[in-house]
ZAMARGU-4260 file (C-alpha; in steps of 0.2 Angstrom, whole numbers, plus 5000, padded with zeros to 4 digits):
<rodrens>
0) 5654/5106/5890 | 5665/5123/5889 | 5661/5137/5884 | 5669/5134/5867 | 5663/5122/5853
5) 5670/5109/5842 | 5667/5099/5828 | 5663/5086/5838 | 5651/5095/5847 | 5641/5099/5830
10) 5643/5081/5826 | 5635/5075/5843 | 5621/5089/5838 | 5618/5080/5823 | 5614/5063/5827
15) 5602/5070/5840 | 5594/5079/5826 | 5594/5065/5812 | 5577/5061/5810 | 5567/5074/5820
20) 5572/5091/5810 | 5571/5091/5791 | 5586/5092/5781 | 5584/5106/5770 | 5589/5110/5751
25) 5602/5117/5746 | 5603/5121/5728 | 5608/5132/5715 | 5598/5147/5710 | 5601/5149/5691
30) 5591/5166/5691 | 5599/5173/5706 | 5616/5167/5698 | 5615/5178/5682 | 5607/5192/5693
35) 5623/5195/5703 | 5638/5187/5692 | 5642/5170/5707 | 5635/5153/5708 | 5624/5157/5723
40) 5615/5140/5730 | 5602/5144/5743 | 5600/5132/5760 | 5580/5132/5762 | 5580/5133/5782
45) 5561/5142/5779 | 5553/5126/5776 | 5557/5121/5795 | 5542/5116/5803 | 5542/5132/5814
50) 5550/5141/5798 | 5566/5143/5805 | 5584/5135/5808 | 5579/5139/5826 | 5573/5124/5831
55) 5589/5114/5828 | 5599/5124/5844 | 5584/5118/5853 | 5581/5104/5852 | 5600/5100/5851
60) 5598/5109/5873 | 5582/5100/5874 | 5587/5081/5870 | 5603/5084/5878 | 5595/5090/5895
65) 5585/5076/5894 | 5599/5063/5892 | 5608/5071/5905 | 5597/5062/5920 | 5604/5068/5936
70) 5592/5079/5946 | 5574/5080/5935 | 5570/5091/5922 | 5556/5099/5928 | 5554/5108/5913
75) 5562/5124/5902 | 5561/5142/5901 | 5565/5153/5885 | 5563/5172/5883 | 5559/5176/5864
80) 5547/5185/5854 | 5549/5175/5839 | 5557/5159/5831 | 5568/5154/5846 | 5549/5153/5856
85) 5544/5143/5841 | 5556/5131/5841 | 5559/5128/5860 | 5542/5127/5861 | 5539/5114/5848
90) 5552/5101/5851 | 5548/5103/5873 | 5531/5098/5864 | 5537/5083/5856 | 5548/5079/5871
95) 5537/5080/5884 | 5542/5093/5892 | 5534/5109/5900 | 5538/5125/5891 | 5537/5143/5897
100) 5540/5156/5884 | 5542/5173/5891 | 5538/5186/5878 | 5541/5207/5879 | 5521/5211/5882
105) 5516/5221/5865 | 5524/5203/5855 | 5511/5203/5841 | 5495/5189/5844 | 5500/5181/5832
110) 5517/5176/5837 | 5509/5172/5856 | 5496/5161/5849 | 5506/5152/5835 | 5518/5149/5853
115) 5502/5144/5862 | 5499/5131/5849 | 5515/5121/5852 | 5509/5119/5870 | 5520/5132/5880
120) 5516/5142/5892 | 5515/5160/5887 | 5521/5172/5901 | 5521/5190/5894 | 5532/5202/5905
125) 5542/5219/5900 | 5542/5232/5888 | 5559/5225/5879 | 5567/5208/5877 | 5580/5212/5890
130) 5566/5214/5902 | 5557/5198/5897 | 5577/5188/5899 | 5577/5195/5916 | 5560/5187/5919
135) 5563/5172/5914 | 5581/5168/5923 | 5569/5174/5939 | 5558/5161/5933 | 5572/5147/5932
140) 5579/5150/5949 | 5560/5153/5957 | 5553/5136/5947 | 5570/5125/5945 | 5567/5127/5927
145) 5582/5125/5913 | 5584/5143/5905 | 5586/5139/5883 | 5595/5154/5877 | 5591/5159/5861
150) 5610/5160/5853 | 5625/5161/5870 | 5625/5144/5873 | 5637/5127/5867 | 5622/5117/5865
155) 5612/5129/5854 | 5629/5135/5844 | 5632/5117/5840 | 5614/5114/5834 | 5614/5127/5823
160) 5632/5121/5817 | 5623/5107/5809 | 5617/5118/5793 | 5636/5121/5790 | 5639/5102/5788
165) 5624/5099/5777 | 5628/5113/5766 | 5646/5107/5762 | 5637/5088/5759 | 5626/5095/5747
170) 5636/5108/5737 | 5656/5104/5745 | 5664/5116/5730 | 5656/5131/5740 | 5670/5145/5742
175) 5661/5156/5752 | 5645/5157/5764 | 5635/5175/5769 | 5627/5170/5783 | 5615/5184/5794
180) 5620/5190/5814 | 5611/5194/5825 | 5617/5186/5843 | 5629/5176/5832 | 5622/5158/5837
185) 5620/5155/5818 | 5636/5159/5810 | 5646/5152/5826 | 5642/5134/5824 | 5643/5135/5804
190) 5660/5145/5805 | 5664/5129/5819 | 5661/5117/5806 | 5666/5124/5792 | 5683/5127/5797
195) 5684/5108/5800 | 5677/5103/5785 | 5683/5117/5773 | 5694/5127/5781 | 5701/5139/5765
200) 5681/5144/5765 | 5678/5161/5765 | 5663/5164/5780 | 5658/5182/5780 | 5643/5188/5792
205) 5629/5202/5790 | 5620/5213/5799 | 5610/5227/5798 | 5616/5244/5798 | 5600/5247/5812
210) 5608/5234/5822 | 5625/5234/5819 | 5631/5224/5839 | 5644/5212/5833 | 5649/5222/5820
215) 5655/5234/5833 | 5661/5223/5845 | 5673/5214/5833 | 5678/5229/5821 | 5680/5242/5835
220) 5665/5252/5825 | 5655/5262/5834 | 5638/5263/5820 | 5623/5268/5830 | 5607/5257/5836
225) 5593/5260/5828 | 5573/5255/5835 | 5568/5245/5824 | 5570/5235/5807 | 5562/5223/5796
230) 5575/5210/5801 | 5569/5207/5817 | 5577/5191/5819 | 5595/5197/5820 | 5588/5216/5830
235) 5602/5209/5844 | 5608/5225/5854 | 5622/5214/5862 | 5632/5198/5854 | 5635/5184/5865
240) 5650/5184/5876 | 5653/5164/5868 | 5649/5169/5849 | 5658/5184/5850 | 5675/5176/5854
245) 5668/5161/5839 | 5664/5175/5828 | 5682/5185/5831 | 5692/5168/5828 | 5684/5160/5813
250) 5674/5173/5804 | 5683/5183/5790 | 5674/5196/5790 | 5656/5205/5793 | 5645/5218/5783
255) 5631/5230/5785 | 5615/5231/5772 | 5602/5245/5773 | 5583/5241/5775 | 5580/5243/5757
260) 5594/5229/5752 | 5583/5219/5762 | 5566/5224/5756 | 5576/5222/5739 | 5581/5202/5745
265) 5563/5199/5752 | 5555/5203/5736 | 5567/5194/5723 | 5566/5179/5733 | 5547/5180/5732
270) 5547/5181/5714 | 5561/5171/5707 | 5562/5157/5720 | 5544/5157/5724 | 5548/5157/5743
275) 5542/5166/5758 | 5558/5173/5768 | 5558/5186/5783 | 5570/5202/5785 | 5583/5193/5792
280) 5582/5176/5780 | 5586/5187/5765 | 5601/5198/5773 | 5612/5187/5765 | 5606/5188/5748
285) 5605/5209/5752 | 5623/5207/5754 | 5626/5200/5737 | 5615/5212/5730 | 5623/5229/5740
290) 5643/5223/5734 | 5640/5209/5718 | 5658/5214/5712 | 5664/5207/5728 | 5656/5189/5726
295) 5662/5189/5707 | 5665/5172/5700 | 5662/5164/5716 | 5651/5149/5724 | 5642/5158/5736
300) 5630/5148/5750 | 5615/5159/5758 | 5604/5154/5770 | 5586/5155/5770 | 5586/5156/5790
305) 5566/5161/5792 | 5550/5164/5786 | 5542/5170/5798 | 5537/5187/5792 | 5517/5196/5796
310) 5508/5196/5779 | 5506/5214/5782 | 5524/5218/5783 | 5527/5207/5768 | 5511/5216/5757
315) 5521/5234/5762 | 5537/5225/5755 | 5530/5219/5738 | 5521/5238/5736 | 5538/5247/5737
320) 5546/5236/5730 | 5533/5237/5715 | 5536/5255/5715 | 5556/5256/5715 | 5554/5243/5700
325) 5542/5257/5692 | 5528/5244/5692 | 5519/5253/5704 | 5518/5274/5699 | 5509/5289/5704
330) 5501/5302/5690 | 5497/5319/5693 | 5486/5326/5681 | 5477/5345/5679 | 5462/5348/5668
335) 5448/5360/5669 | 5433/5352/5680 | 5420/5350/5667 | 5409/5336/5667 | 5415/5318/5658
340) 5434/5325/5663 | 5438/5310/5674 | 5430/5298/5663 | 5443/5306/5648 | 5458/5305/5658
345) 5455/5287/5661 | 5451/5282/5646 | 5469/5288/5639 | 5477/5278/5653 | 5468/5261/5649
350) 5472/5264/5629 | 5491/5267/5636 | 5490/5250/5643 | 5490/5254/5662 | 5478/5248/5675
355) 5472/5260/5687 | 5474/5256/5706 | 5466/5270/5716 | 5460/5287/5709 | 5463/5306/5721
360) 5451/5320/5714 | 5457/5337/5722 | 5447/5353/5723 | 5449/5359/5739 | 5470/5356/5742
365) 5475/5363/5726 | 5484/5378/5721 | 5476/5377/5702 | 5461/5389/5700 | 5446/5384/5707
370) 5439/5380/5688 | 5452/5366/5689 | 5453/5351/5696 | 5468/5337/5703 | 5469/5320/5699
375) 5481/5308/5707 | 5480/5291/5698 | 5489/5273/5706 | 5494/5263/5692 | 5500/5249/5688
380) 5512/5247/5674 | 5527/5238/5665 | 5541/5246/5669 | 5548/5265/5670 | 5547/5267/5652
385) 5528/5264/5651 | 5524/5278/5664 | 5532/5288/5653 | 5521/5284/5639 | 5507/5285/5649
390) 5511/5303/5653 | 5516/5308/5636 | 5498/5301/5630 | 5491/5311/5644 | 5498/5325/5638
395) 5494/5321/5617 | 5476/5325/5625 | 5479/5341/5631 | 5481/5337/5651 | 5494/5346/5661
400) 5502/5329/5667 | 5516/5322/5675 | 5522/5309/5686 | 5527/5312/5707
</rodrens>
């Protein structure tokens, strides 16, 4: 195979997939759809059984290293701190092969055991993911083992291609697909299929203004790399040298969102679709959200490329997200330190309706007298309106109140 990829190629991918990956949803979200002003239909690639489209570009290398005979497969390697291990993992599992993953050395347990548990070999190497790479290509050559890149190779770009061909199946009066970057793998095989299949479709990429590699590459940009993000899954610091050149030629265009777009995505998906997406699965629907008036009128495809995201993470994410909604609100309230004060104050804020999450009494870091005392309340209310009638009650009994 050359280093570029057909239609053809994706269809091969396919048939080696029918059966052993699940064909996702892809439907319309009514709710999202009046959020932002477009039809937007949502291609569910989180209910994978590793929770991401990552397993279709591996088993699509997998099944084909495998039907190649020749000189015997004595197994794969794959560097990845995340879905690509997953999936590799997994289907070298199902296929009888042996698996190394080689992960960068602080990888979260979580991620190594989950890994672990689809039967790879866990080899953890490096402070970075370019350190763990170089690893494992020194493992391939020492080992005779096939090296399973995670997004710069035909077999994997044609693998993931397969989600463009099922979303056009599904929903084929789609005019336009945001689909998330990172190394480009994703948005390479869709943009391959869907110029065959629809070619007037609008395909426009995103990335994350922390992360911003193809972004640069193809718009001559020079936007800084940050260290870290929430979408971890597309944190690439250099495109591939085969997606890049896909990217150039049949992508229309790419965009950045900012961390709290995403936060933002994560959370409305949570709520109104009731489904569990990473930084990176809900870039798309940030995108929408950042520009709506660009979208306007149109049938917009996402895809919901993984759920894999550490229940801490997503905790943080609903907690912020409660607080930018004015769910979530901090109360600062003065009064004279008397005894029966505290029980007072809270007794206003139930009769206003609010719930009380955590209570701060300050004495000592205050710059009220030393009569007085500070009270930070947490609370939980409906909106931005009700803290201010909670504070307005607070201050119909004679507190000094406010909120931060």
């Amino acid at each position: 195979m050359t280093d570029d990829v057909s239609f053809a190629d994706i269809e091969a991918a396919a048939q080696r997939l029918a059966g052993q990956v699940l064909e996702t949803p892809c439907v319309e979200s009514k709710t999202l759809s009046e959020i932002v002003g477009a039809q937007v239909f949502l291609k569910f690639e989180n209910l994978q059984f590793t929770a991401s489209f990552k397993e279709r570009g591996a088993l699509n290398k997998l099944a084909s290293l495998v039907e190649s005979g020749g000189t015997p497969l004595r197994g794969v390697v794959a560097a990845s701190a995340g879905n690509h291990a997953q999936g590799v993992a997994h289907h070298a599992q199902r296929l009888g092969l042996r698996a190394v993953i080689v992960m960068p050395q602080h990888t979260p347990t979580v991620k190594v055991e989950r890994t672990r548990g689809f039967g790879a070999e866990v080899v953890l190497h490096g402070e970075s993911f370019d350190e763990a790479r170089g690893h494992a290509l020194a493992l391939a050559a020492a080992q005779g083992l096939s090296f399973v890149h995670p997004f710069d190779d035909p077999l994997v770009i044609a693998g993931q291609g397969t989600i463009g061909i099922e979303m056009l199946r599904a929903q084929p009066t789609l005019d336009t697909l945001v689909v998330a970057v990172g190394g480009g793998g994703l948005i390479s095989g869709i943009a391959t299929a869907v110029r065959a299949l629809k070619p007037e479709l609008e395909i426009i990429g995103v990335q994350t203004s922390r992360f911003p590699a193809m972004f640069n590459a193809i718009k001559g940009t020079a936007w800084p790399q940050g260290s870290s993000t929430i979408a971890e899954g597309i944190a690439v610091g250099q495109p591939g040298r085969i997606t890049q050149a896909i990217v150039r030629e049949r992508v229309d265009d790419l965009v950045l969102v900012d961390e709290g777009d995403i936060e933002q995505a994560v959370l409305m998906l949570l709520e109104i679709e009731k489904t569990v997406v990473e930084g990176a699965g809900a870039a798309g629907l940030a995108a929408l959200l950042k520009d709506p008036a660009r979208y306007a009128g149109r049938k917009v495809g996402l895809v919901l490329c993984g759920g894999n995201i550490e229940p801490l993470l997503l905790a943080a994410i609903i907690e912020r997200g409660m607080v930018r909604a004015g769910r979530l609100a901090r109360i600062r309230v003065a009064a004279r330190d008397t005894p029966g004060v505290l029980a007072r104050i809270t007794t206003v804020v139930a009769e206003a309706g609010a719930n009380i999450d955590e209570v701060h009494h300050q004495r000592a870091f205050s710059t009220l007298s030393a009569q007085s005392v500070e009270v930070e309340l947490v609370v939980q209310t409906r909106n931005p309106t009700h803290v201010r009638e909670v504070v307005a009650r607070l201050l119909q009994a004679g507190f000094d109140a406010g909120p931060y």
